[in-house]
Backbone as CSV, one residue per row, in Angstrom:
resi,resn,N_x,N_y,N_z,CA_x,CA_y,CA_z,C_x,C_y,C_z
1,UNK,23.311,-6.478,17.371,22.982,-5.700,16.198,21.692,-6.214,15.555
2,UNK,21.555,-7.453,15.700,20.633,-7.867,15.109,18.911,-7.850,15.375
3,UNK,19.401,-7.856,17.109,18.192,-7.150,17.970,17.668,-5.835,17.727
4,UNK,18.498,-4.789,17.391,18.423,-4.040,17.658,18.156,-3.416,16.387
5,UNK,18.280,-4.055,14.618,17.956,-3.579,13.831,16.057,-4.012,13.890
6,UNK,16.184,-4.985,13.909,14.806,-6.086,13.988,14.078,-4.805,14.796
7,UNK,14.335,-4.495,15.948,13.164,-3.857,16.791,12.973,-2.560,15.848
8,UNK,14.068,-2.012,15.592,13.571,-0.558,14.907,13.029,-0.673,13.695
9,UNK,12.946,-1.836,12.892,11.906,-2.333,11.859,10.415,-2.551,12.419
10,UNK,10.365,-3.114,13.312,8.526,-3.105,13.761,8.307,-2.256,14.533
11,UNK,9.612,-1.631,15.227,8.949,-0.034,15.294,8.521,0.975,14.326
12,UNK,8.894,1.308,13.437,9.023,1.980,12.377,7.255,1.352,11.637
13,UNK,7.502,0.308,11.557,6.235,-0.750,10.856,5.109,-0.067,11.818
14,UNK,5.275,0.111,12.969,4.047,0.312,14.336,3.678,2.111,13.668
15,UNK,5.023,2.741,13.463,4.711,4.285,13.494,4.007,3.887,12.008
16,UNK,4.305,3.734,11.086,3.785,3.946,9.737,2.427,3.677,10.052
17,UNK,1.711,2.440,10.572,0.639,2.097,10.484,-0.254,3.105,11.191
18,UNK,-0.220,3.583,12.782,-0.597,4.122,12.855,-0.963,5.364,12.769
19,UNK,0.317,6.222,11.817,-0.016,7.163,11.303,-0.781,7.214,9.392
20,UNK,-0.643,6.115,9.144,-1.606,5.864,8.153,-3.218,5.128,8.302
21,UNK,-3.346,4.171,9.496,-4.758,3.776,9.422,-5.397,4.495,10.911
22,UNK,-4.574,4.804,12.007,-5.663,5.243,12.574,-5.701,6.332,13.422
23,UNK,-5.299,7.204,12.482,-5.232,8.954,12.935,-5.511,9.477,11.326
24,UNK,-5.689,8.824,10.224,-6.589,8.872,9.358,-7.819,8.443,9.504
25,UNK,-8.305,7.472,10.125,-9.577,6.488,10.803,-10.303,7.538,11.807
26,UNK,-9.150,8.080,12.313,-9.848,9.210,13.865,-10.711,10.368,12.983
27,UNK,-9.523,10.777,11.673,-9.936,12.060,11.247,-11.602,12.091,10.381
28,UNK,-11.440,10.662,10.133,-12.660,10.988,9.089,-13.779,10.426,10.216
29,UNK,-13.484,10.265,11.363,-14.997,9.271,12.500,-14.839,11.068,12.889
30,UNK,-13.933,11.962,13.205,-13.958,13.178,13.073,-15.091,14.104,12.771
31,UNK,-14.810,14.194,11.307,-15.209,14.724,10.113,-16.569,14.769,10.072
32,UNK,-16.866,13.239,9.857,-18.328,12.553,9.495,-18.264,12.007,7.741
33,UNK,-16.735,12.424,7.320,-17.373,12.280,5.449,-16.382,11.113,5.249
34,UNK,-17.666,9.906,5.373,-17.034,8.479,4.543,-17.312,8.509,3.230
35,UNK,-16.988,7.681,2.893,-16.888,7.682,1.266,-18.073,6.431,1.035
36,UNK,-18.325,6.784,-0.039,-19.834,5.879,-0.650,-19.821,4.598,-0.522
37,UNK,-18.946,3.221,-0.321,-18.521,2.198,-0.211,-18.029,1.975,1.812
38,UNK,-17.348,2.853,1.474,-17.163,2.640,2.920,-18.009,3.496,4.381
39,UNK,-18.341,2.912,5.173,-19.187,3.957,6.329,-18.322,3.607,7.473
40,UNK,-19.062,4.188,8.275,-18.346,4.269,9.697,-18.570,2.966,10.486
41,UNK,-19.135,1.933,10.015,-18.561,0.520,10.551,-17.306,0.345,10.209
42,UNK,-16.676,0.135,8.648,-16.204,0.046,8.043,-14.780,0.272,8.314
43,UNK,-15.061,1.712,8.487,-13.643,2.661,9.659,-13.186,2.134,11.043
44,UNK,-14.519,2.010,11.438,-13.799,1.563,13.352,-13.231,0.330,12.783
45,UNK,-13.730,-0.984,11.812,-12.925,-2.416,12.384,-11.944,-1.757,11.789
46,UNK,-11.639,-1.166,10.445,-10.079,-1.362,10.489,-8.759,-0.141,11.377
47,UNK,-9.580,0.310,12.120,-9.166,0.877,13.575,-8.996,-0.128,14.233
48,UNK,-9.796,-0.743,14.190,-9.677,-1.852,15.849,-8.653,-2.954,15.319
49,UNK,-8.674,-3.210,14.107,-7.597,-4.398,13.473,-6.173,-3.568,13.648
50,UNK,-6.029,-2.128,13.104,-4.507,-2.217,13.099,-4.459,-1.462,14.528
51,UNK,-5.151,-1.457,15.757,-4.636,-1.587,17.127,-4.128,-2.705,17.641
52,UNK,-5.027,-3.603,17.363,-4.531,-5.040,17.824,-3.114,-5.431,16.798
53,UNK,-2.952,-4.627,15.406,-1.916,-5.144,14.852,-0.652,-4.260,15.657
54,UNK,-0.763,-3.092,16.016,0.133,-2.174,16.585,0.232,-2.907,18.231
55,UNK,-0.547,-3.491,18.827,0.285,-4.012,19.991,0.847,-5.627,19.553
56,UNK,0.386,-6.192,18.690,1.802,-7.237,18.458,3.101,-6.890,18.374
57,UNK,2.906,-5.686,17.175,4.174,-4.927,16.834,5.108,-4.442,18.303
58,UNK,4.414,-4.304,18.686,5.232,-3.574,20.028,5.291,-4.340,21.067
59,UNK,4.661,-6.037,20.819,4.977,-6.672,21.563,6.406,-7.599,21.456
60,UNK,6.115,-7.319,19.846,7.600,-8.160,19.423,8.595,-7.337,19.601
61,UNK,8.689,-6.002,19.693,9.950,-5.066,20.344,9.998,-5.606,21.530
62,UNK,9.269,-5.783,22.419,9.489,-5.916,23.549,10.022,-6.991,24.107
63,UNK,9.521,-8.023,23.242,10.560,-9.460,23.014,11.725,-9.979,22.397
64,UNK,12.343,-8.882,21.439,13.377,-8.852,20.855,14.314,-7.859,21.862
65,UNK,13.794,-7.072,22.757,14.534,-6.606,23.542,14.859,-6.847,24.304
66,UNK,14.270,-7.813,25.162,14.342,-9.069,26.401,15.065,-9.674,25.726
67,UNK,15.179,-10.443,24.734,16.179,-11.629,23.919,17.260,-10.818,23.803
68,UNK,17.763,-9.633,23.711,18.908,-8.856,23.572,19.259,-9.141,25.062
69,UNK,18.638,-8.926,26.054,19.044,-8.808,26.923,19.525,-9.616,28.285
70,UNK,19.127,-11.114,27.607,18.984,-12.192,27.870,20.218,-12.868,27.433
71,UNK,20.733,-12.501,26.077,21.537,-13.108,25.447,23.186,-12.795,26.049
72,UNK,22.920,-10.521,26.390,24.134,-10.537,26.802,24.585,-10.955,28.145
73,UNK,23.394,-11.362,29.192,23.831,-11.599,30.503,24.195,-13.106,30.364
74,UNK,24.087,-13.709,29.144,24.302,-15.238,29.234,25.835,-15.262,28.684
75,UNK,26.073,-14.176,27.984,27.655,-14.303,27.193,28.185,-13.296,28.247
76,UNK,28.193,-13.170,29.396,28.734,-12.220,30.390,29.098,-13.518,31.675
77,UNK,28.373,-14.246,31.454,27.938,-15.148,32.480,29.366,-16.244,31.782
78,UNK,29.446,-16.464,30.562,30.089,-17.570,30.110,31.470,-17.038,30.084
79,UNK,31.737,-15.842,29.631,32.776,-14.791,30.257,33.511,-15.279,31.566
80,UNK,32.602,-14.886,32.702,33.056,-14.821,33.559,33.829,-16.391,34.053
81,UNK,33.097,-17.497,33.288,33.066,-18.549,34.012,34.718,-19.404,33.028
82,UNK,34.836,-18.363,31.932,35.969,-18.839,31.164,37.074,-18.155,32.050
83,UNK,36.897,-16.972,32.424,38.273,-16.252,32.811,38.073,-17.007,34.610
84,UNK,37.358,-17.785,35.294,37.859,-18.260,36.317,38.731,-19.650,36.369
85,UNK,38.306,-20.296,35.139,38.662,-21.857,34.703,40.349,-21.046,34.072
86,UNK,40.247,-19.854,33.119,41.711,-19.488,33.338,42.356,-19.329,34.510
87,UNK,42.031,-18.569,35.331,42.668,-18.401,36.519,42.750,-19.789,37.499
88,UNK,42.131,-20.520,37.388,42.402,-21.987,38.154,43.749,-22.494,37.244
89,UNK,43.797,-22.604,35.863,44.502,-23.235,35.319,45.950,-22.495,35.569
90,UNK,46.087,-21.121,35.537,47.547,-20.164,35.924,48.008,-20.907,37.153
91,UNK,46.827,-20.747,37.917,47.342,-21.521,39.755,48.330,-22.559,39.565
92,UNK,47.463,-23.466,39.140,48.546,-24.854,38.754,49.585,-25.132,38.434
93,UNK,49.304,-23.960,37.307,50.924,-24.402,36.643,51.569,-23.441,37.396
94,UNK,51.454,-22.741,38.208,52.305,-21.935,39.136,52.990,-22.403,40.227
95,UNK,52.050,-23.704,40.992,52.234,-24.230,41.477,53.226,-25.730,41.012
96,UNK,53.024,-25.874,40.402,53.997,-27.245,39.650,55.287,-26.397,39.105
């Protein structure tokens, strides 16, 4: 659960951003109409900053999803290795 809330938070974080900095960023390199302070240098870095911020974001999904997935083959694994140490222990006393 915890994987799985976490990822849809920096997913969500990934969609917001790039539908606020750079498909707003596209529209006005678009357009041509920057605003008096800001020009079209101005626009591309913070394009190019929240790309590089949007593939962390989606790199940490991608690592919180591996750690999900990592975690259940290890509690599947410890599973298995409890219910054979049961079944050795039934033997025994079956045998005695």
């Amino acid at each position: 659960m915890l994987f799985d809330g976490s990822s849809l938070v920096l997913y969500m974080i990934g969609v917001i951003m790039y539908g606020t900095n750079v498909i707003r960023g596209l529209r006005t390199v678009e357009s041509g109409e920057y605003g008096e302070e800001i020009g079209r240098d101005d626009t591309m870095k913070v394009m190019a900053a929240s790309q590089v911020i949007l593939a962390l974001v989606l790199v940490g999904v991608l690592a919180l999803q591996s750690g999900q997935w990592y975690a259940e083959r290890k509690e599947g694994q410890e599973a298995e290795k409890l219910e054979v140490e049961e079944r050795k222990k039934e033997k025994i006393k079956k045998k005695n």
